[in-house]
Each structure stands twice: as C-alpha cells, then as structure tokens.
C-alpha positions in Angstrom: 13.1 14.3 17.3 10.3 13.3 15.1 12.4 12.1 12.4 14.0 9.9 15.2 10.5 9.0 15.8 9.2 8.0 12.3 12.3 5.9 12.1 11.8 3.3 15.2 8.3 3.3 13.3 9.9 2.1 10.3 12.2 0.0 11.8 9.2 -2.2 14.1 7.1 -2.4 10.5 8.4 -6.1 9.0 9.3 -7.2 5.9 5.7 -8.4 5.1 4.1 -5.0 6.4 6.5 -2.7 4.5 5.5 -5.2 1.0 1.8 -4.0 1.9 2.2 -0.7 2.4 4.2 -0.5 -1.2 0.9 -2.5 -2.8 -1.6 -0.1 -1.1 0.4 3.3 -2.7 1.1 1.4 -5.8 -2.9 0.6 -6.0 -3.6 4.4 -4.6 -1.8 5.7 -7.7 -2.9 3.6 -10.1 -6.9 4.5 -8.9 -6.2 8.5 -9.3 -4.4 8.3 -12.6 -8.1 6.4 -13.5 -9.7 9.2 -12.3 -7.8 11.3 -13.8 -8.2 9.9 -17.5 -11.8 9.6 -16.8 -12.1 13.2 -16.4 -10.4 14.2 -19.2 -13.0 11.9 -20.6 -13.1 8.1 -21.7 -13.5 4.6 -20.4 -10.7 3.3 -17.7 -12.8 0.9 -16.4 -10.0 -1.5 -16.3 -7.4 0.7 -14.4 -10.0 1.5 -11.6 -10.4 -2.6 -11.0 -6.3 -3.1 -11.5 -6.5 -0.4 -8.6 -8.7 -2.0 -6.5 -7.3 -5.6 -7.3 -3.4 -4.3 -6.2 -5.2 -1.8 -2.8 -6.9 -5.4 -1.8 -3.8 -7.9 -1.9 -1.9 -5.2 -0.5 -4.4 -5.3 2.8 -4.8 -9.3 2.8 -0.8 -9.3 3.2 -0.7 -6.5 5.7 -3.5 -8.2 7.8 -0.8 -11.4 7.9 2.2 -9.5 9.0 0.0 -7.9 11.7 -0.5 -11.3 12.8 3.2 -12.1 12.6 3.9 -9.0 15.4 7.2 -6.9 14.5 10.6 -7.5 13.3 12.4 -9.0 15.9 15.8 -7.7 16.4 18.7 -9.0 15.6 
C-alpha cells in the first residue's frame, strides 16, 4: 500500500520537478563530501559553493514546474 502510494507521488511529479529534485541530491552530495574533506582537514572552499550553486538552480527549476501544476495524463 505505501509503495502504491509513493508511486502516484512519482507519477503526478513532472518532468521539470523530477530534473530539480536530481539537482537538489546532486548539490546535497556534493556539500557533505566538502564537509567531509574539510574535516579531514584542508581548503574545499570551492566544492561547498559548486554545492550551493547546483542545491540553488535545482530550487529556481523546481519553483517553475510548481507553477506548471502536474503531468497531465496521457
């Protein structure tokens, strides 16, 4: 039942929205591997703005396919 669930989720997320929420992982995983280099000590300075730079596009796109409403069926 909840798996049938989570897939009519997926299937109402369009194409737009499923691109964002790829960008927003991508940009989540690129931000803790920083963190993780900086603890084992040096200078990611440029990995924690790729991060942020990849988190924020992904949200500007998802904020337009909100707009556009859901995949209409077909």
């Amino acid at each position: 039942m909840v798996k049938e669930n989570l897939l009519g989720r997926l299937r109402r997320i369009n194409d737009l929205g499923l691109v964002s929420l790829l960008l927003v992982l991508a940009g989540a995983v690129i931000e803790i591997v920083a963190l993780v280099r900086i603890f084992q000590g040096g200078s990611y300075l440029f990995l924690i703005v790729a991060g942020l730079a990849v988190v924020a596009v992904g949200l500007v796109i998802g904020r337009r396919s909100m707009a556009q409403g859901p995949r209409q069926p077909r």
